[in-house]
C-alpha positions in Angstrom: -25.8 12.0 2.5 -23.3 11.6 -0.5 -20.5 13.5 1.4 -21.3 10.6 4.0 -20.2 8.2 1.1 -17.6 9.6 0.3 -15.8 10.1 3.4 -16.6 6.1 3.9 -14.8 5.7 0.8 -12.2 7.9 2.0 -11.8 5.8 5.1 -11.8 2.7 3.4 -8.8 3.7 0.9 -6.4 5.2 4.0 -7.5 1.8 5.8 -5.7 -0.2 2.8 -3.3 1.7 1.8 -2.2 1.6 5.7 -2.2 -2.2 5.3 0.3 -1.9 2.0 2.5 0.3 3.8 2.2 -1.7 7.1 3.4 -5.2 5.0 5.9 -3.2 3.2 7.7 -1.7 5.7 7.4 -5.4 7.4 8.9 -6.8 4.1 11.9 -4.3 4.4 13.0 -5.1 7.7 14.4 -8.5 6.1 15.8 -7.1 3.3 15.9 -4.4 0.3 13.1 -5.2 -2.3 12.8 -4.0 -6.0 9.9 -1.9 -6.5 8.6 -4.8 -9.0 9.2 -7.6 -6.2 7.4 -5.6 -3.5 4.6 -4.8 -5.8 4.4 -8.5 -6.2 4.7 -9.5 -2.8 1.5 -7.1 -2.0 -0.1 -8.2 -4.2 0.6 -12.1 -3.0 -1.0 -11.0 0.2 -3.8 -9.8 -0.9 -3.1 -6.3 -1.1 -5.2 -4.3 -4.2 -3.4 -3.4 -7.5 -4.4 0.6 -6.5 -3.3 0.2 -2.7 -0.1 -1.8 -3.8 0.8 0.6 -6.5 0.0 3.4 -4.2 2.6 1.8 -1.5 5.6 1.3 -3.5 5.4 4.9 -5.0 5.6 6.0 -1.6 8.2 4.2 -0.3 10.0 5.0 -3.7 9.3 8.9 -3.2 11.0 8.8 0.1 14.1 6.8 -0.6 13.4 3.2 0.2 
């Protein structure tokens, strides 16, 4: 049963941190961002401080 938790947990952390990347990548179609003004701008829509975090270290790891 816990494992069952846990992968709904699982699920529900790749579900918003798809949703932070989705916006960001949206957000960088205008225009370059600082890492501090896209973590804002998630955050603006809603986005958690973990998913938001989570989305600009990506995009940061991989050169955007």
């Amino acid at each position: 049963m816990r494992s069952r938790h846990i992968d709904s947990k699982m699920r529900g952390f790749e579900n918003r941190f798809e949703k932070a990347l989705k916006y960001a990548f949206k957000l960088l179609t205008y225009r370059d961002r600082s890492e501090r003004e896209m973590y804002e701008k998630l955050i603006e829509k809603g986005i958690s401080d973990e998913s938001a975090q989570d989305a600009v270290l990506y995009l940061k790891d991989r050169g955007f």
